[in-house]
N, C-alpha and C positions, 0 to 999 in steps of 0.2 A: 504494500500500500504506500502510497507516495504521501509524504509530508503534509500535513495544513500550515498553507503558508499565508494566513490570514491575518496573524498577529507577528509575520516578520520583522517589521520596526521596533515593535517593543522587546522581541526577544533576541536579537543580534547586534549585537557591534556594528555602524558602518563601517571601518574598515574592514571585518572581516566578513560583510557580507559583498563588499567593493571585492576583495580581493578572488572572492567566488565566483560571481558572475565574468570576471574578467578572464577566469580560467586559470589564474595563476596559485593557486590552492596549493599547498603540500600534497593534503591529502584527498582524497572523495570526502564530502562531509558525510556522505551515508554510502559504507562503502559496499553491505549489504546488500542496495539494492540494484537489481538489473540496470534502472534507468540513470541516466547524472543528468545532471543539471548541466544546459548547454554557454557556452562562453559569447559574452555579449560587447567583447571589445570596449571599443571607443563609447558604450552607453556604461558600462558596470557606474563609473561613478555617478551618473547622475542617476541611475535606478537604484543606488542605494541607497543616496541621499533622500531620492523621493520617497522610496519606503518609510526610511525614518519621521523624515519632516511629517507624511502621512499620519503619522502615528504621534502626531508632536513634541519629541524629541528633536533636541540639537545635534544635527548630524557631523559636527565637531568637537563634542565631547569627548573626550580623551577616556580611555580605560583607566579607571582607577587604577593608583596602585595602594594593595594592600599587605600594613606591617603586620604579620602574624610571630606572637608568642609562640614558643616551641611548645611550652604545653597545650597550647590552644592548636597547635598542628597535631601532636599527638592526639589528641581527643575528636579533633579530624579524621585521621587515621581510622582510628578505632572503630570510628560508626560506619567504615566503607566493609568493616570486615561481616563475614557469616556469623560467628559465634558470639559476640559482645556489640557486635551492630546492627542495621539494617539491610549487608548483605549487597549492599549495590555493587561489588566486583561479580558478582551472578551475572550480570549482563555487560555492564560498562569494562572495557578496556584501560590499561592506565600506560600511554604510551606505545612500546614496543611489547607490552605487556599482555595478550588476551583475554577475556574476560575468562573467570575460572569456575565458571556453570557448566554442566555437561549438556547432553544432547536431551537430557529429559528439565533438568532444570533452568536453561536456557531459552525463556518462553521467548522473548528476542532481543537482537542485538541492542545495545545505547550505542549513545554517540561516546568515543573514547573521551575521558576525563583530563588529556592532554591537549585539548582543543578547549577547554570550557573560559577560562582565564579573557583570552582573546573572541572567542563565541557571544558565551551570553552573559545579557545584562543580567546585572543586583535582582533587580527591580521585578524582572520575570523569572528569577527563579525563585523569589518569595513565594510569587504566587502559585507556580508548578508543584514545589515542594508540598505546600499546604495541602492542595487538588488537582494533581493531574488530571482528571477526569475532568474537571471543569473549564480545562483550558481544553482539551483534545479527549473526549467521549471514546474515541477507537485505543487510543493509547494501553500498553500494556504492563506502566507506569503503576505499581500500587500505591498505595494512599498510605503513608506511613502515620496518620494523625489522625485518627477516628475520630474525634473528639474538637481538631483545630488547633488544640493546647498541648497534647503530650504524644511522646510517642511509647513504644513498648520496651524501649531501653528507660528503664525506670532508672539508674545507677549513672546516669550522664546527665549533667544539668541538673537533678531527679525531674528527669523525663522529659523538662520543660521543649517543645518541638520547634520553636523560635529559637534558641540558644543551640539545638543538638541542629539545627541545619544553618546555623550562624558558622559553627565550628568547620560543619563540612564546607561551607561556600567559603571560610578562607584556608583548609587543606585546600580545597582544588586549584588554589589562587596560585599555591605553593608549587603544584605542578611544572616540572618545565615540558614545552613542545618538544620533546626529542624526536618525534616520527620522521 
């Protein structure tokens, strides 16, 4: 199933959505699927900016950068893992790294977590994390917050789900592009 690309601006970097459309990408942004995204030359910038502007963002906002505490990377960490976290290396990649779900746990691939830094805004992965369903209905994204408030790692933050996807959004910040 090919992407909803209906909330692009809100959830992309222009530059990193400029440097897609132009064909100059490292990587496939979805490397799973059959189709890519075709390269739009001499328009990428001004269709990204459109998108943005579109979405009322400053299409020259610079990517934050963010200082993370080693123990706040640590506790990053931890919540990507199966056993003391939410498991998201199940499907997400970390670099040159594959995701570490097999063929039965594997319901589908993420986008590698070495692209997210440069990817996507703050601002939309607040609201993914919270509900993925509610941004993308087909998604296969679970709901790690029943509640809006906590999640099931009770022993992190205790529980608080604003703070345990605070942590993870400045691990992934910590990410380098190695691909």
């Amino acid at each position: 199933r090919l992407p909803n690309i209906g909330q692009v601006g809100n959830k992309l970097h222009t530059q990193w959505m400029q440097e897609l459309f132009a064909g100059n990408s490292k990587a496939p942004s979805r490397p799973w699927l059959k189709t890519r995204m075709p390269a739009f030359g001499g328009y990428a910038k001004s269709l990204a900016h459109g998108l943005t502007n579109q979405a009322g963002i400053d299409h020259d906002a610079a990517i934050p950068s963010t200082n993370v505490a080693p123990a706040e990377l640590k506790i990053g960490q931890q919540l990507l893992s199966q056993n003391q976290g939410l498991d998201c290396r199940q499907c997400h990649g970390i670099g040159n790294e594959p995701p570490r779900g097999d063929d039965k746990t594997q319901i589908v691939l993420g986008v590698n977590f070495s692209e997210s830094k440069k990817r996507i805004r703050k601002e939309y992965y607040d609201r993914w994390m919270m509900d993925p369903l509610r941004i993308d209905p087909q998604t296969k994204m679970p709901k790690y917050s029943a509640d809006g408030k906590t999640t099931k790692i009770g022993d992190i933050h205790k529980g608080d789900a604003k703070k345990q996807f605070d942590a993870l959004w400045k691990f992934l910040q910590s990410v380098p592009d190695d691909r």
